[in-house]
N, C-alpha and C positions, 0 to 999 in steps of 0.2 A: 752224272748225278752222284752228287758223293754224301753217304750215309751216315748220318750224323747220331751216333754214337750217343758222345756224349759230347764233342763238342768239334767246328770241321779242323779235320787233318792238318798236317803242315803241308803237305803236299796240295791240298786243295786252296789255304791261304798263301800261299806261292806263286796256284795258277792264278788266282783272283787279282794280284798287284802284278802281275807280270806285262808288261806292258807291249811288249810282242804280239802274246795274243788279244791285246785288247786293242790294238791293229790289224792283226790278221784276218779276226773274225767280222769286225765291220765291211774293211774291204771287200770279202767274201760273198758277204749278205747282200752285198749293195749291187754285185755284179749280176748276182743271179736275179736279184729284183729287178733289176734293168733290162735285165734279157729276157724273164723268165713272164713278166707282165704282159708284155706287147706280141712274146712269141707264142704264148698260153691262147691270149684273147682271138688271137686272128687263126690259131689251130682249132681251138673250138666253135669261132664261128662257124668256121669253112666247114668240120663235121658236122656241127646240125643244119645250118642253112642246105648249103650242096651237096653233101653225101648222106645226112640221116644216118639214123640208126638202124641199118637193113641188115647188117649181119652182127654176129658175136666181138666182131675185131673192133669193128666201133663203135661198140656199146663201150666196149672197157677202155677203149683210149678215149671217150668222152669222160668217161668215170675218174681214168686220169688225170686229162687235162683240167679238171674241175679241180683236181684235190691239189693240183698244180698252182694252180690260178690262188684257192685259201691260203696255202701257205706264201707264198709271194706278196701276199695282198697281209701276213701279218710280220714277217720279216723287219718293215721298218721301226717296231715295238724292239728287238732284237738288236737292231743295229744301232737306237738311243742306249737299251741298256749298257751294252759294253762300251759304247764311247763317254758315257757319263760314269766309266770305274764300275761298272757292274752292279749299280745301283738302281733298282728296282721303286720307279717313283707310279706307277699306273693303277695301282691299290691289286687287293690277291684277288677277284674275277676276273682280271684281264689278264693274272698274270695263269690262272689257271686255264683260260681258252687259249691262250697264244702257246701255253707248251702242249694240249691237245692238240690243236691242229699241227704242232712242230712235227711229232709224233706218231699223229695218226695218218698224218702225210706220209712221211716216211717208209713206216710198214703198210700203209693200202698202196704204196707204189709198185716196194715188192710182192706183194699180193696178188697185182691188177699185172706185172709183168705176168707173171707165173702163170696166169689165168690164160693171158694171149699165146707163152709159147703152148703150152698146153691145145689150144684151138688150133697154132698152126700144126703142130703135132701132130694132131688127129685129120685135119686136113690135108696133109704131103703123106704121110707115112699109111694111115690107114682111111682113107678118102671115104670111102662107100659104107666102110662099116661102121661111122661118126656120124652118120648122115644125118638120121633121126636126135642126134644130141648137140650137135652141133646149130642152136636154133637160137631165135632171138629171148625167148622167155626163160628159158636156160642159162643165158649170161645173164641176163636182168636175177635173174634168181641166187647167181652166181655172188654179183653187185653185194644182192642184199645180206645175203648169208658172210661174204667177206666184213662190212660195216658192224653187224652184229657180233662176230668176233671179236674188232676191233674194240667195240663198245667196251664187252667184258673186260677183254685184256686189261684197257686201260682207264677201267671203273677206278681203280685207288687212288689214281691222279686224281679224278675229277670228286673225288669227297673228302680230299683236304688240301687244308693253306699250304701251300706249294711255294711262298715268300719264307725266306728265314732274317733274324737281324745278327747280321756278325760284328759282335760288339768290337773284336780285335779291329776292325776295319773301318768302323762305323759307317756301313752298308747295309744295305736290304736286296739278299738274291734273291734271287724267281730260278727256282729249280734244281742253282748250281747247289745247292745244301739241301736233302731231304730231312727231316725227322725222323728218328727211329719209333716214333709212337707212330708212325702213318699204316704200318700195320703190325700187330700184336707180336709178333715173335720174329727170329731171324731165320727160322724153317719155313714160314710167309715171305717173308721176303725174298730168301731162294727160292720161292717157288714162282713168286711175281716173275723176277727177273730171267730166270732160265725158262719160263712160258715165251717171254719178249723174244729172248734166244731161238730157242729151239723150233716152238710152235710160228711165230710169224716171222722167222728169218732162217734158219738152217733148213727146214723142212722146204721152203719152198725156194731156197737157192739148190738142193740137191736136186729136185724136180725140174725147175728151170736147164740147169747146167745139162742134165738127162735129155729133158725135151730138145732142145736147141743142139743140141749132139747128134742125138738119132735125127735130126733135119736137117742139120747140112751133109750128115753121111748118105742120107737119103737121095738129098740133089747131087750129091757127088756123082755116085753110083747110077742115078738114073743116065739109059744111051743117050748119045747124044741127037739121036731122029726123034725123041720124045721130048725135045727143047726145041722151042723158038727159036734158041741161037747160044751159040756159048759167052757171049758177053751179057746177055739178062742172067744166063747161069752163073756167072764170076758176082754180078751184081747183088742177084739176093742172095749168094753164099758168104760175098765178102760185108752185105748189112745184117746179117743173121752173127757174124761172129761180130761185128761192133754191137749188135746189142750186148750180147754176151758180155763183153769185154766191159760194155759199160756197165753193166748190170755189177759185175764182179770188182769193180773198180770203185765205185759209187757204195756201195751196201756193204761190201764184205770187212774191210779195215773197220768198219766204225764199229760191228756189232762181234766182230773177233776180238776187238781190246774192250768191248762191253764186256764180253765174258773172263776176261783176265782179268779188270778191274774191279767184278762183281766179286770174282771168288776171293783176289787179294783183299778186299774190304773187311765180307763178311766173314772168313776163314782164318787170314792171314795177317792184317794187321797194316797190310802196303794199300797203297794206292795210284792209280793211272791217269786219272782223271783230265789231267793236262795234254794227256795221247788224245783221250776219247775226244774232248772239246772237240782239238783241231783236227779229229777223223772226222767229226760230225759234221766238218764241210761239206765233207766229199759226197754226204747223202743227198746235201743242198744241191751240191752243180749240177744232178742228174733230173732237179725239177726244169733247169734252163736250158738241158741237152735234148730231154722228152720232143719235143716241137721239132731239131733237124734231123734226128736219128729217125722217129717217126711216120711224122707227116711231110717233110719237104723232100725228101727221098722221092715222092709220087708226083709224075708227072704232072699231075691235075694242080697237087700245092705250087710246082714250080709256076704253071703259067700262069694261075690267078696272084701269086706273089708278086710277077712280074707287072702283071697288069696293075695290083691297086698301088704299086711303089713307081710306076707309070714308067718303068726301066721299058717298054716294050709293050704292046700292045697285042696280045694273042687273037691269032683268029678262032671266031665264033664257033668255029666247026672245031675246035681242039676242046674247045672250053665243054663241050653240049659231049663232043666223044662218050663212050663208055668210060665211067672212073677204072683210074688204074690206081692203088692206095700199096703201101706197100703190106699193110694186111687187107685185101682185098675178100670177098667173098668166095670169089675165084683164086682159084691156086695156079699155082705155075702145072703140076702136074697132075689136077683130074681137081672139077668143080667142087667147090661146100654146097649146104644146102641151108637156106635161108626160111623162115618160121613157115613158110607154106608148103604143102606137100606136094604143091604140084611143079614148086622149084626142084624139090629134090628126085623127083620121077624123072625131071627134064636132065637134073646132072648125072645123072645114073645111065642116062643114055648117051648121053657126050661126054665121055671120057676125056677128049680132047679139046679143046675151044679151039675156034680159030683165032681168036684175038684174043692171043694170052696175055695174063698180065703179072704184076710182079710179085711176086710172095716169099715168106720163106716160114 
């Protein structure tokens, strides 16, 4: 978003005729739409038809896949834009909901991560003593307390024209130019944008990075007679550092050159904009990586995949098994406790399971 002053930059009318990116960013859009629709829809059937909503983990990878599925589902608004030169022809309500949900996608993802390593957190490292917090009305509370956030955060978008007409260009963007009247002063404005910063990105990537640290040090360290096996151990330590990895990979470039191109605007006089664009992909691939990092990981998604793409035909005793998710309810090393109490009385007493399943 580059902040229109008094009139946009030359570095933002540079990125606007650049014709690079107004290739790059189509292709982009168009892959994860592809992927992101079909691997969204059939992720979230299979959590609410076949697993429900019985613990904390999948509550928020519903919460995800859902926010997964809105943004995919307005991408092709995005991907007319730039192949028509950047020209914003949908009038400003469409163009005001398609950059909310760009947006609100975005940061509820890293939110809804942070939430889960957090569960598995408290699940691996401190099991017994999360027991009572770790419940289904506590995520859902979680859910809503996140959205509300959101709401606030990104109240300014949603109460003005988010369309500008760039006379140099004779265009109309949706986004890539804000107005500097969007709000009163440039100390608003710092405060908008390092809220976006800090509050729903730095703060819950240092949490994340935390959580998911202390839990693969955790499975590390755990004997190895307190594992099923050391290959389930290799397996959820080597999917705990690919979330990581995605998490960091996906999030962090786009909203580190946020923070450079915020201060050089307002402060300084330069601008990045052209960086942030094409980092802003990289928040996009991680709505069409959600589905195999997630859910295909777990047994249960491989054999009903197999089965409705008719590669193999699982038997009915695999299908009916106990779910194994890779955020399961069950931990690899001592049960959670699911909204009833008489779950968590029973995990309290079984430390162990005998049919472990895969977590991290």
């Amino acid at each position: 978003m580059d902040i229109n002053m008094t009139r946009p930059d030359n570095a933002t009318l540079l990125m606007l005729k650049n014709p690079a990116i107004a290739v790059v960013l189509p292709v982009v859009y168009s892959l994860v739409a592809l992927i992101s629709i079909p691997g969204n829809s059939f992720s979230l059937w299979v959590l609410c038809r076949h697993i429900g909503p019985k613990s904390p983990s999948v509550i928020f990878m519903i919460n995800l896949s859902v926010t997964d599925l809105a943004l995919a589902c307005v991408l092709p608004f995005q991907i007319y834009y730039h192949c028509n030169g950047n020209h914003w022809v949908f009038g400003r309500s469409l163009c005001t909901l398609v950059t909310l949900v760009f947006y609100a996608n975005m940061y509820s993802s890293i939110l809804t991560m942070t939430c889960i390593s957090v569960d598995r957190f408290l699940g691996v490292v401190y099991p017994l003593a999360s027991a009572r917090w770790r419940r289904r009305r506590y995520a859902v509370a979680a859910c809503v307390a996140m959205w509300v956030l959101l709401l606030v955060a990104l109240s300014p978008l949603a109460r003005t024209d988010l369309t500008y007409t760039v006379k140099e260009l004779g265009i109309v963007t949706c986004f890539d130019v804000l107005k500097s009247t969007m709000l009163p002063s440039v100390a608003m404005w710092a405060m908008f944008l390092f809220t976006l910063f800090i509050v729903l990105f730095l703060i819950p990537f240092v949490v994340t990075v935390a959580c998911y640290t202390a839990t693969i040090l955790k499975l590390l360290r755990t004997p190895h007679s307190e594992c099923p096996g050391q290959g389930q151990r290799r397996r959820a330590v080597g999917l705990a550092a690919v979330v990581l990895l995605a998490f960091v990979t996906c999030f962090a470039p786009n909203n580190f050159v946020l923070l450079a191109h915020m201060v050089g605007r307002l402060f300084v006089g330069t601008s990045y904009y052209h960086v942030y664009k094409l980092t802003l992909c990289l928040s996009c691939v991680n709505n069409c990586l959600d589905p195999f990092v997630y859910y295909f990981a777990s047994r249960e998604f491989q054999l009903r995949l197999r089965h409705y793409l008719r590669a193999g035909r699982p038997r009915p005793s695999a299908l009916d098994a106990p779910r194994s998710s890779l955020f399961s309810a069950r931990t690899l090393l001592a049960p959670s406790v699911s909204s009833g109490h008489a779950d968590g009385l029973e995990a309290a007493a079984r430390p162990f399971l005998q049919r472990q399943e895969s977590v991290f």
